[in-house]
C-alpha positions as CSV (number, residue, x, y, z in Angstrom):
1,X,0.0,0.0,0.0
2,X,0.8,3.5,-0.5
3,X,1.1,4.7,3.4
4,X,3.8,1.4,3.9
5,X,5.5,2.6,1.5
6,X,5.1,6.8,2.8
7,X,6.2,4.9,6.0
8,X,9.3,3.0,5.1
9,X,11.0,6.3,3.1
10,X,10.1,8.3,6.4
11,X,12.1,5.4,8.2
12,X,14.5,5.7,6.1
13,X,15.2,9.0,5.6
14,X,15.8,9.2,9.6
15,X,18.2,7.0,9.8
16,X,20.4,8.7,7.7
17,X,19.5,11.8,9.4
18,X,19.4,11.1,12.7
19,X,22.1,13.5,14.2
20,X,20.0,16.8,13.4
21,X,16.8,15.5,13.6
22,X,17.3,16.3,17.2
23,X,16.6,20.0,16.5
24,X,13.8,19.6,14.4
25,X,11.8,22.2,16.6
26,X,14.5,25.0,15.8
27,X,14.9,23.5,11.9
28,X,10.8,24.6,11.5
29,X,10.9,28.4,13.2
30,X,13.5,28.5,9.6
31,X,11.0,28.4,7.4
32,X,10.2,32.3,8.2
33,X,14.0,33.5,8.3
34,X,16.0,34.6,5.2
35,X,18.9,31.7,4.7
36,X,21.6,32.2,2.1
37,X,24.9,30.3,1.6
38,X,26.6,32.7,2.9
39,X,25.8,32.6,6.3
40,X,24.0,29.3,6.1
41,X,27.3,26.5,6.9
42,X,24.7,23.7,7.7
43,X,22.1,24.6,4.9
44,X,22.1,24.1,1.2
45,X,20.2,26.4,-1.1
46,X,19.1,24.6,-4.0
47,X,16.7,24.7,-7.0
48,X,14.9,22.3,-9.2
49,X,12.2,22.8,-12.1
50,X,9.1,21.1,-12.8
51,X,7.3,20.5,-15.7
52,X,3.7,21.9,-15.6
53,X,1.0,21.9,-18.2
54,X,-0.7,25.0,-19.4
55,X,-3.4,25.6,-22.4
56,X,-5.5,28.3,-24.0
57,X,-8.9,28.3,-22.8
58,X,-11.1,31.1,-25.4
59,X,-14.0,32.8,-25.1
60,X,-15.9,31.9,-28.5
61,X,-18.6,34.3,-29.4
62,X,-20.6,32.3,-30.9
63,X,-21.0,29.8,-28.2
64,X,-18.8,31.1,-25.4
65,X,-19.4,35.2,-24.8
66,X,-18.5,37.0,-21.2
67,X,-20.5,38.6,-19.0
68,X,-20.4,42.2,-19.4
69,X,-22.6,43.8,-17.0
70,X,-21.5,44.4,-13.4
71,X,-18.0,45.5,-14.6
72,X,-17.9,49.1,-12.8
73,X,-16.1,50.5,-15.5
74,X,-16.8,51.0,-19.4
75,X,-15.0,50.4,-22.6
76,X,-15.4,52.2,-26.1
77,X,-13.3,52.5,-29.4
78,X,-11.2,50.3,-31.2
79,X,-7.7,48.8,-30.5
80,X,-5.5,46.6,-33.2
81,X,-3.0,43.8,-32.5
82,X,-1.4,40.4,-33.2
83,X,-5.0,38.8,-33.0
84,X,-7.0,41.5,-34.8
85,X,-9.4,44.4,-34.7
86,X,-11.8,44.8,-31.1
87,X,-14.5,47.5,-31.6
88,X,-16.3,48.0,-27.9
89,X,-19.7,50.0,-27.2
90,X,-21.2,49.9,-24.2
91,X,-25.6,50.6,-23.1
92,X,-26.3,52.5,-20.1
93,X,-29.7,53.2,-18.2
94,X,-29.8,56.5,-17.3
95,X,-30.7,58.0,-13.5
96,X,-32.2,61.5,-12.9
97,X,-30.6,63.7,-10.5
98,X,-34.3,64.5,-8.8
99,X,-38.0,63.1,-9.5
100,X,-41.3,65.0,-10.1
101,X,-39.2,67.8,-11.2
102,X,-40.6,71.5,-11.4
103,X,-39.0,73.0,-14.4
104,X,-40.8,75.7,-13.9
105,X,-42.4,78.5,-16.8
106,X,-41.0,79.0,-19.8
107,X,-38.4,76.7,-19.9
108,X,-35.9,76.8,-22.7
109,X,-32.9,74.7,-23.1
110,X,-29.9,76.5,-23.3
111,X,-27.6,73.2,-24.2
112,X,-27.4,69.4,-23.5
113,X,-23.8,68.4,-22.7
114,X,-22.8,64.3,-22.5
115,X,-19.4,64.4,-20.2
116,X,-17.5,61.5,-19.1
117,X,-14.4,61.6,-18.0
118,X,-11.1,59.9,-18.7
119,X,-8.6,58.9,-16.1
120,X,-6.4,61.7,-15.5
121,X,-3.6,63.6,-13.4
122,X,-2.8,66.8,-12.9
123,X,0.7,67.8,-14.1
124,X,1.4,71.4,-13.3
125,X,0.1,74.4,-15.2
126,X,0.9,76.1,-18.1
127,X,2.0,79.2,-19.4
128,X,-1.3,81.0,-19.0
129,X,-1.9,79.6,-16.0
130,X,-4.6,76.4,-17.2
131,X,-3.6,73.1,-15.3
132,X,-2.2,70.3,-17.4
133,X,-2.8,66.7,-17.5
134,X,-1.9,63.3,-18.4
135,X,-4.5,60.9,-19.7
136,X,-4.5,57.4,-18.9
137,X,-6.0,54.3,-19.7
138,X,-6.5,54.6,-23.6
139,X,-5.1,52.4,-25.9
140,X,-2.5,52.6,-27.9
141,X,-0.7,55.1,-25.7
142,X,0.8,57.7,-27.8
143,X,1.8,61.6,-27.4
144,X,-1.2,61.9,-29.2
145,X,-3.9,59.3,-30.1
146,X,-6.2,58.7,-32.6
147,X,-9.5,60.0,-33.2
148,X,-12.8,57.8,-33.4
149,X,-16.7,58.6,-34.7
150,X,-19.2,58.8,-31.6
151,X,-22.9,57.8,-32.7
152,X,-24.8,58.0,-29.7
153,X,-28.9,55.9,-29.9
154,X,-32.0,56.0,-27.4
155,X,-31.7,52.4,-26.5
156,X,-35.1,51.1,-27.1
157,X,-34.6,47.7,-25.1
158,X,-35.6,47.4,-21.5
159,X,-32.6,46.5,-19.2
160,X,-33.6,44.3,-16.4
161,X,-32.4,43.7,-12.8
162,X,-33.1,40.4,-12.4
163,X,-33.8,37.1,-14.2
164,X,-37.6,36.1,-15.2
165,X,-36.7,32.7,-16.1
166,X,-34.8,31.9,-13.3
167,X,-36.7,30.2,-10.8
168,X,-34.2,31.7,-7.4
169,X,-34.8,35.1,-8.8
170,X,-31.1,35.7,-9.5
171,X,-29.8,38.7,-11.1
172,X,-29.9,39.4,-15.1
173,X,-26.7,38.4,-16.6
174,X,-25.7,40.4,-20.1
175,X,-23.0,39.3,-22.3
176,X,-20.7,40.7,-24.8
177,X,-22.2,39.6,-28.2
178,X,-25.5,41.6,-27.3
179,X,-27.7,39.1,-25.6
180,X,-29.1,38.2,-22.8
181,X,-29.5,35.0,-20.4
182,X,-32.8,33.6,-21.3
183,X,-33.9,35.6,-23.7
184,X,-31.2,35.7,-26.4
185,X,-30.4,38.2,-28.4
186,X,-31.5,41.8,-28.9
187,X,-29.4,44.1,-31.0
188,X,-32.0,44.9,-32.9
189,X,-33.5,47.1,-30.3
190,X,-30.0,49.3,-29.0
191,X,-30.2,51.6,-32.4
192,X,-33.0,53.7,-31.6
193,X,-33.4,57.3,-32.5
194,X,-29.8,58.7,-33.4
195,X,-28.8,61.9,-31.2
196,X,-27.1,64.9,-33.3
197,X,-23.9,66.5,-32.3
198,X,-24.4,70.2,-32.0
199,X,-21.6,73.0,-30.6
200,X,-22.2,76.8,-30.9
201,X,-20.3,78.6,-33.5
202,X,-18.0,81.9,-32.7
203,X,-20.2,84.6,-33.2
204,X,-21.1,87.3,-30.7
205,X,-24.6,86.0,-30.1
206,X,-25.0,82.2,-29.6
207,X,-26.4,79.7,-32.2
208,X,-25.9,76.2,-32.5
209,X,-25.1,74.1,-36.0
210,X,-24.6,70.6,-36.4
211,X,-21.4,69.2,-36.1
212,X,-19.6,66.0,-37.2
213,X,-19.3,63.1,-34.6
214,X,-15.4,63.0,-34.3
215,X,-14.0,62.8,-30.9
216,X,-10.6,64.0,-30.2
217,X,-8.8,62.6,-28.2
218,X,-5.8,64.1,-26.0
219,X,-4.3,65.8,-22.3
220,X,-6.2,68.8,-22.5
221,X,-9.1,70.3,-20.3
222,X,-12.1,71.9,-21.5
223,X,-12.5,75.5,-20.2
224,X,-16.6,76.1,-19.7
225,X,-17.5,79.6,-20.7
226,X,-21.0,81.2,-20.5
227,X,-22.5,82.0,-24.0
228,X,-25.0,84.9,-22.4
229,X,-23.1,86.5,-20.9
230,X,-19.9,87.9,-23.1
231,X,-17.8,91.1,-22.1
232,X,-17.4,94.2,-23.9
233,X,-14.3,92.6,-25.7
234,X,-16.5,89.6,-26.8
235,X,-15.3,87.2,-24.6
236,X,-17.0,84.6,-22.9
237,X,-17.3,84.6,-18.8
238,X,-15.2,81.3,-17.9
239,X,-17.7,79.2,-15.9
240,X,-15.3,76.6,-14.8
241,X,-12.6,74.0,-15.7
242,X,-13.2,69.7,-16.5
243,X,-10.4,67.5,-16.7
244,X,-10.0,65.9,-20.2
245,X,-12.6,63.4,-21.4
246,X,-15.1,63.5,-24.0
247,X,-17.6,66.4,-23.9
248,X,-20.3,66.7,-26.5
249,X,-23.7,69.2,-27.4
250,X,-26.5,67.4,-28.5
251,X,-29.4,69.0,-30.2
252,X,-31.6,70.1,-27.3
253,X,-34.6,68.9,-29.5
254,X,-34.7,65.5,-28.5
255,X,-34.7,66.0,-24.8
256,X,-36.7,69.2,-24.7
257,X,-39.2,66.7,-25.6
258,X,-38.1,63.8,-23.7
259,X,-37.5,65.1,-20.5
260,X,-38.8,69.0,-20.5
261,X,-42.1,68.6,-22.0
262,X,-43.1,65.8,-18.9
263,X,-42.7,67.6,-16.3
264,X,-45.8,66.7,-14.0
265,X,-46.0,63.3,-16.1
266,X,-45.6,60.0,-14.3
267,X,-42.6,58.8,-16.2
268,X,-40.4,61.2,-13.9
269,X,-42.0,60.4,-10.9
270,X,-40.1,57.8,-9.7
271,X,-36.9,55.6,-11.1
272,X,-39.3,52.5,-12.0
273,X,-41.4,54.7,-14.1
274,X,-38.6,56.6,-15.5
275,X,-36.2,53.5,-16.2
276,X,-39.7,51.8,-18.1
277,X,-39.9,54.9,-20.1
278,X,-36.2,56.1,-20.9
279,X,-34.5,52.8,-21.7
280,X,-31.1,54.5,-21.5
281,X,-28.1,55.2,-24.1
282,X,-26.1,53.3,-26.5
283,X,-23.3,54.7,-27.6
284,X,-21.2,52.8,-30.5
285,X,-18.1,54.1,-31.6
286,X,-16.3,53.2,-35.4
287,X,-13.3,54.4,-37.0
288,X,-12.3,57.5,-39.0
289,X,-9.6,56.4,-42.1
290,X,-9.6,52.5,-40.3
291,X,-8.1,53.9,-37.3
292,X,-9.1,54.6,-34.0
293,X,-8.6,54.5,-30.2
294,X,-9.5,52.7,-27.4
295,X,-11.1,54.4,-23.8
296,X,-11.5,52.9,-20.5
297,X,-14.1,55.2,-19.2
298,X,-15.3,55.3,-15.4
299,X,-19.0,55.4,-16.3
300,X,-19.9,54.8,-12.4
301,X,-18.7,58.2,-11.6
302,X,-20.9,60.7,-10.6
303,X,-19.2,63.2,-13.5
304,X,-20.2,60.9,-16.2
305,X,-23.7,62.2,-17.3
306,X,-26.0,63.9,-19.3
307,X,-27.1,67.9,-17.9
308,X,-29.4,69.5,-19.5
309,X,-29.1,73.3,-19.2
310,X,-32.2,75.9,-19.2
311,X,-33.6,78.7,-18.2
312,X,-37.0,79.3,-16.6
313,X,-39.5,82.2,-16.1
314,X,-39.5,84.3,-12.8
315,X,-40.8,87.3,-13.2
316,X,-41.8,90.0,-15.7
317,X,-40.4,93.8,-15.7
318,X,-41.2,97.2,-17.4
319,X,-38.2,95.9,-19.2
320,X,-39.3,92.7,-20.7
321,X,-38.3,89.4,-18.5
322,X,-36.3,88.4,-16.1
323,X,-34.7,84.6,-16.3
324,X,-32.9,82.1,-14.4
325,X,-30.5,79.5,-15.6
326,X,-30.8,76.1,-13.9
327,X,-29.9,72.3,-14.9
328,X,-30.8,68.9,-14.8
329,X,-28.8,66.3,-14.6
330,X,-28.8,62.6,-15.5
331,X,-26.3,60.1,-14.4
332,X,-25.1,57.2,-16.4
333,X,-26.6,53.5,-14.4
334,X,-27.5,52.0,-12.7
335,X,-27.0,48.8,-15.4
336,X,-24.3,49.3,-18.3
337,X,-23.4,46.5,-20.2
338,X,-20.3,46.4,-22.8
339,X,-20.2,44.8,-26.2
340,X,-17.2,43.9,-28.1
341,X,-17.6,43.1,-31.9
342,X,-13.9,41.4,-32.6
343,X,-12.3,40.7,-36.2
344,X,-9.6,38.1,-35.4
345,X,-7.0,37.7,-37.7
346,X,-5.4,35.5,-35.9
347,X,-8.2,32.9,-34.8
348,X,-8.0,32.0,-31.2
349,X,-9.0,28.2,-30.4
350,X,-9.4,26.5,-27.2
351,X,-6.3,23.7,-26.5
352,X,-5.6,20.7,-24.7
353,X,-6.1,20.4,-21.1
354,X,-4.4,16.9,-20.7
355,X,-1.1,17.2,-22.3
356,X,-0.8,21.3,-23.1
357,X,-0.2,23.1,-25.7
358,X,3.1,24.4,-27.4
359,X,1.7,28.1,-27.8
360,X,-0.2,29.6,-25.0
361,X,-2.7,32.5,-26.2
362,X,-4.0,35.5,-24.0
363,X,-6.2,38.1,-25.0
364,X,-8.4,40.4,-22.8
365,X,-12.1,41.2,-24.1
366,X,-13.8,38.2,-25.5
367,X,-10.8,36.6,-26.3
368,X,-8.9,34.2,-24.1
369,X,-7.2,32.7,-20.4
370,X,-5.1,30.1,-19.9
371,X,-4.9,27.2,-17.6
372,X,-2.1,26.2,-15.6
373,X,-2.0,22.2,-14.2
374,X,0.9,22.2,-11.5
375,X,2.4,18.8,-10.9
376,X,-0.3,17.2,-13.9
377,X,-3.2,18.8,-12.4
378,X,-2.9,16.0,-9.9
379,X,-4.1,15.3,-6.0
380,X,-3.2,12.9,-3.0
381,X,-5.5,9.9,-3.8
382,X,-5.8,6.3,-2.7
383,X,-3.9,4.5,-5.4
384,X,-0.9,2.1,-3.8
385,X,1.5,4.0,-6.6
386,X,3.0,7.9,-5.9
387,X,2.0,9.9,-8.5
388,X,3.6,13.3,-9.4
389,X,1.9,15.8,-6.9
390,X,2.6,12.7,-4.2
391,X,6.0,12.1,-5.0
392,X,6.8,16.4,-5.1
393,X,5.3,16.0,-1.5
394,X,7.2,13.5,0.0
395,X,10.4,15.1,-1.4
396,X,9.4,18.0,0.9
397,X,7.7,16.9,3.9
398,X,7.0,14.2,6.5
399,X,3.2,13.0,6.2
400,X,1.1,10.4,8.6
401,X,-0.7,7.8,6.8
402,X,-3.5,10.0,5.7
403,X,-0.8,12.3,3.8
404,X,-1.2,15.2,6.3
405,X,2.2,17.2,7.1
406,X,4.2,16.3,10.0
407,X,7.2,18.0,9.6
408,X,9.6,19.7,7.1
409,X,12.4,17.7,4.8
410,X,12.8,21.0,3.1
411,X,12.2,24.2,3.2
412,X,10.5,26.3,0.5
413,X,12.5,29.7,0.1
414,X,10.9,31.3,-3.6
415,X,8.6,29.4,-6.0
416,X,7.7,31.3,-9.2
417,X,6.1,29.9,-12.2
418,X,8.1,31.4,-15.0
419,X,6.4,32.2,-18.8
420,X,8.2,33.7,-22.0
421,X,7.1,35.3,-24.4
422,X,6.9,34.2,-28.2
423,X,8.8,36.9,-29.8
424,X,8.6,35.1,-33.4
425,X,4.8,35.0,-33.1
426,X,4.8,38.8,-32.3
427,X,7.8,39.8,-34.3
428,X,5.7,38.1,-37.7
429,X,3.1,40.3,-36.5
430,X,4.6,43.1,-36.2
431,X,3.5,43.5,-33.1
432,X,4.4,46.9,-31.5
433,X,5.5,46.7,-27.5
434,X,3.0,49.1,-26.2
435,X,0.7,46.8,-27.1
436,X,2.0,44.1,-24.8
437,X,0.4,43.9,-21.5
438,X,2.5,44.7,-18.8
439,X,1.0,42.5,-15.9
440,X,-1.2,39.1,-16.0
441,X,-3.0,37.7,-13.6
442,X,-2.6,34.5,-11.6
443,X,-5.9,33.2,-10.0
444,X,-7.5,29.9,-8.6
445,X,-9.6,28.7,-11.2
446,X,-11.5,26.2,-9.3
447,X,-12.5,28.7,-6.1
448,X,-12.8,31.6,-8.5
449,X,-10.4,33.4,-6.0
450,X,-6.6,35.2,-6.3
451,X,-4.2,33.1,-4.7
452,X,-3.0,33.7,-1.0
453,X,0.2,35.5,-2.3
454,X,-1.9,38.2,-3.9
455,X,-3.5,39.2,-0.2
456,X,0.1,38.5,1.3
457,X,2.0,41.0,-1.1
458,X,2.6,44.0,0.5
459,X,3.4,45.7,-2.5
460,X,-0.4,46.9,-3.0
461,X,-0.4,50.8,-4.0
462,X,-3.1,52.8,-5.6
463,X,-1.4,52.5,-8.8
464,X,-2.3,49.4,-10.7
465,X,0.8,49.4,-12.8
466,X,3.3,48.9,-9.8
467,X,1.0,47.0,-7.4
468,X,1.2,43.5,-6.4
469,X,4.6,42.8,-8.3
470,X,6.1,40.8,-6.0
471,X,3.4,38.0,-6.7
472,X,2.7,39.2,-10.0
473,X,5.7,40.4,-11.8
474,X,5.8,42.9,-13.8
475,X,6.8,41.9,-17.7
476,X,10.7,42.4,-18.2
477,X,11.3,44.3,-21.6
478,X,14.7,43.9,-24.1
479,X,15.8,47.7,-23.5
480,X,18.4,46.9,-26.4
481,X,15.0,45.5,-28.6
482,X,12.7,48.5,-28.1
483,X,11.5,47.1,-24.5
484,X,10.4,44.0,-26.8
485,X,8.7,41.6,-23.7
486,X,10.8,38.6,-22.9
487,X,9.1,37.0,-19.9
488,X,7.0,36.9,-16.7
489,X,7.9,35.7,-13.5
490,X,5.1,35.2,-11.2
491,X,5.6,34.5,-7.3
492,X,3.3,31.7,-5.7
493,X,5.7,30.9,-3.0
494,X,2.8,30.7,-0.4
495,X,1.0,28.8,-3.0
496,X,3.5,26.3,-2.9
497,X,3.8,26.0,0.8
498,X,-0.1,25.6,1.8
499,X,0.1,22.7,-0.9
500,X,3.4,21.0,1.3
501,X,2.4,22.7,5.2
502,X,-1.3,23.4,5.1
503,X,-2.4,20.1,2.6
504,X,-4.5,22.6,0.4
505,X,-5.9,21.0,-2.5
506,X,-4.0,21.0,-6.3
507,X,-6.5,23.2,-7.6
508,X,-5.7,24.3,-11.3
509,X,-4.8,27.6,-11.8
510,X,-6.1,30.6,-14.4
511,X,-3.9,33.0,-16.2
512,X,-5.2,36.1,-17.4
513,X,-4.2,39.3,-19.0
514,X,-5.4,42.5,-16.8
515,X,-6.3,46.2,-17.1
516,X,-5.2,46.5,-13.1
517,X,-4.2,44.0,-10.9
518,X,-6.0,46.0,-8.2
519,X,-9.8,45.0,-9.5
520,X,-9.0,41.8,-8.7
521,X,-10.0,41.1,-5.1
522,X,-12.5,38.7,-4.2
523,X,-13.8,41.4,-1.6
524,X,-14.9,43.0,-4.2
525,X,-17.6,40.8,-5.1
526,X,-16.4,41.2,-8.9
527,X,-13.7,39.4,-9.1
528,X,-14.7,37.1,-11.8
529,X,-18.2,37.1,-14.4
530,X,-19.8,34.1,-16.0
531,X,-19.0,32.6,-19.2
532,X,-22.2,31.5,-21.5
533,X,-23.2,28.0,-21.6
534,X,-20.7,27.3,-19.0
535,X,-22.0,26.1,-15.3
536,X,-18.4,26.8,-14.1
537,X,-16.2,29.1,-16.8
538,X,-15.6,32.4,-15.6
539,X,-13.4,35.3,-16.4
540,X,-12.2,38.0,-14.4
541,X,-13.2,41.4,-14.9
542,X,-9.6,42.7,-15.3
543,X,-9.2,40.8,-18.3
544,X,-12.7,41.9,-19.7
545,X,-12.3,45.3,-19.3
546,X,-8.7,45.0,-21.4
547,X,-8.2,44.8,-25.6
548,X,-4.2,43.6,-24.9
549,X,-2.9,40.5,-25.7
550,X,-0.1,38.4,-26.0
551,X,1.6,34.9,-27.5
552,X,3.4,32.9,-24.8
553,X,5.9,29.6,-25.4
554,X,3.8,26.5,-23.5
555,X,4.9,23.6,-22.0
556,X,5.1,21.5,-24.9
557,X,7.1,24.6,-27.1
558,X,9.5,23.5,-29.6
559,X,11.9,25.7,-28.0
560,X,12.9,23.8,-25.3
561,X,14.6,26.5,-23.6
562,X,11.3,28.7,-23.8
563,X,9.5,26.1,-22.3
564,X,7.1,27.3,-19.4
565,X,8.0,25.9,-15.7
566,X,7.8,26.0,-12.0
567,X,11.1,27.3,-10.3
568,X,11.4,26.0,-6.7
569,X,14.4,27.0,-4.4
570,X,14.6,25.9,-1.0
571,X,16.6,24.8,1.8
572,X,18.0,22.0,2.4
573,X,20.2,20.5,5.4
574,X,23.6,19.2,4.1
């Protein structure tokens, strides 16, 4: 039997070490202290690689698309890599700042103004004294980026919170190709009435003429000047200041009748009644000349909305009337729901989970993950025979005969699961670096959860791009090759030791690119979203939420020395 044989090695192996086995109780408090060779004359610090298996695991979109509502963020544009072409839109319900509004007499619109924001630091100020920023989160980044066309619909389909035809009342789950759990499909329904794109031109008294759809896109702020009320030199009186971020005029038309025109009407009552009668936004964008850019927008935030500004009646003079200005504003939620509409070029297929593949593909969106087997995806069992997770075990530790730990062989120091990158697959592309994400993800695929070295890095910062790198290291670039990617080295040394210490199970492992590492914890709630026809395939929202993608070597590359592994070092007594 398999314990006899656990039994006899642990005889064994204490015979021959039987004159230190006598301090085993100070030998354990090691497995907390920092040990090198240099000041280590009774240790050894070794290393040894294993084999693991890894394999592409896509998101079809015919039979396999994400979840897309829920995500707290929003994507829009277009972005263009080794796979392909990704064009996002996104839906939104719309929330009104009050109910039963009074509007009161008169009421004109002055101007309807769609703002939302893109992430964005200050920087300093200029010479005339405006602050300056730096954009993030749109893709590619550039010292200047690339335009795209805005069309903006009435959404005409009726966004639900929960499920009718789910019998535990469970919330509505959207996906990415445009349908719905349950009810299928309904594209058909987003492109409702088309809002036009108005701006006022630059003469002395204000009129409004249509204007194209083109967003630009760059650092700079919009300055907010009022167009009644202009001094003797024909300037505008500067309102305020926004940070950069797309700012558009709509025709005031549309919502003088939508909105204005029911006052005292039950559809603004209440957010029921409003929500059944205003189904919300779509907004879609496409490319000018083929080209484009790609936003991550912070829809949630409470500057992302629609504010409709008007003035109102309140009193009448000798001299004719006198007017107030007031506004009304309407937030973006509280469902939005992202679509991506991809154009692979390079198709992405789903590989083998028993043996791996040679080529491991990873692409945010509604592309791809990967999963990772360590030690053959395989668990203590009741077979007579070791098998490989067994006989990594007993190299390591002392077990009873029900394979729980007893003591330490050897002590683990740094595990990190190493992955290169396929420069020829990227270099044929012509792949550019930017485009390369800089951090993936490491996750338990089975409990849907990060690993216990993401909540034990200490390395977490409000930045995304430098938290958690001690678990999840950051991608280390060729500086000689135009900071070409070369490899990722991610730490799961804890990982490794609840497997040997704490008898955690061999659960297999996800690998994901990522927009920020930091969106991925499980108190959160969001950490992952459902996968169609799929009781138990989920994705997690950092890799949604990002186009980027990348080619690594698997464990079955035909460059052996590019070859994908698990790097152990630990200490051993000599």
């Amino acid at each position: 039997m398999k314990k006899n044989k656990i039994a006899l090695q642990i005889l064994a192996f204490g015979l021959i070490a039987f004159t230190f086995i006598a301090c085993d109780e100070d030998y354990a408090t090691l497995e907390s202290d920092v040990i090198n060779n240099d000041i280590a004359t009774n240790f050894d610090i070794l290393s040894e690689k294993h084999n693991i298996i890894t394999y592409t695991k896509a998101l079809n979109p015919n039979d396999k698309p994400v979840q897309t509502n829920g995500l707290g963020l929003s994507t829009l544009g277009l972005y263009d890599d080794v796979y392909g072409r990704t064009t996002a839109s996104f839906v939104t319900q719309l929330s009104a700042s009050s109910y039963d509004p009074d509007f009161g007499d008169g009421t004109i619109i002055d101007s309807v103004v769609v703002t939302i924001p893109f992430f964005s630091t200050s920087t300093g100020f200029d010479d005339d004294g405006n602050v300056t920023y730096e954009v993030d989160s749109i893709l590619p980044k550039d010292d200047t980026y690339k335009p795209i066309k805005l069309r903006i619909f009435e959404n005409n389909y009726f966004i639900r919170d929960f499920d009718p035809y789910s019998s535990e009342n469970e919330s509505q789950v959207y996906y990415s190709n445009k349908s719905a759990a349950g009810s299928g499909d309904f594209s058909g329904a987003l492109e409702g009435e088309e809002l036009i794109f108005v701006d006022y031109n630059d003469a002395i008294d204000p009129v409004m003429s249509v204007v194209s759809n083109e967003i630009i896109i760059n650092n700079n702020g919009y300055v907010l000047s009022d167009v009644n009320d202009i001094d003797d030199d024909g300037n505008k009186t500067v309102l305020q200041t926004q940070t950069p971020g797309i700012r558009v005029m709509l025709d005031p038309t549309f919502w003088q009748n939508k909105i204005i025109d029911k006052e005292g009407d039950a559809v603004l009552s209440n957010q029921n009644n409003f929500l059944n009668y205003f189904k919300g936004l779509y907004f879609k964008a496409e490319a000018i000349n083929n080209e484009g850019s790609f936003l991550i927008l912070d829809t949630s935030s409470s500057n992302a909305n629609i504010t409709i500004y008007y003035k109102k009646l309140t009193s009448a003079t000798d001299d004719g009337t006198d007017t107030d200005t007031s506004s009304y504003v309407l937030n973006f939620g509280p469902n939005r729901i992202n679509f991506y509409d991809n154009n692979f070029t390079t198709p992405i297929d789903s590989g083998e989970p028993t043996t791996g593949d040679s080529k491991i593909y990873l692409k945010g969106g509604e592309g791809s993950i990967a999963g990772i087997k360590l030690f053959n995806g395989e668990d203590l069992d009741d077979a007579p025979e070791l098998n490989t997770f067994e006989n990594f075990k007993n190299e390591f530790v002392v077990t009873d005969e029900d394979g729980k730990f007893v003591s330490s062989k050897r002590l683990v120091n740094e595990a990190n699961l190493v992955f290169y990158v396929d420069r020829n697959q990227l270099d044929m592309a012509n792949e550019v670096s930017d485009n390369e994400p800089n951090r993936l993800y490491l996750y338990d695929m089975d409990n849907k959860t990060p690993l216990i070295d993401y909540f034990l890095d200490a390395t977490n910062t409000s930045l995304p791009s430098f938290s958690k790198f001690s678990h999840l290291g950051i991608l280390e670039r060729d500086e000689s090759n135009d900071d070409k990617g070369v490899k990722y080295k991610l730490r799961i040394t804890e990982h490794i030791n609840n497997l040997l210490v704490r008898d955690s199970t061999n659960v297999e492992l996800g690998l994901a690119v990522s927009l920020s590492v930091n969106l991925e914890n499980s108190t959160l709630g969001l950490t992952q979203k459902k996968v169609q026809n799929s009781n138990d395939f989920t994705v997690p929202i950092g890799s949604i939420l990002t186009p980027r993608g990348t080619i690594l070597h698997g464990n079955s590359s035909e460059d052996e020395t590019k070859r994908v592994y698990l790097e152990i070092y630990y200490t051993e007594p000599n």
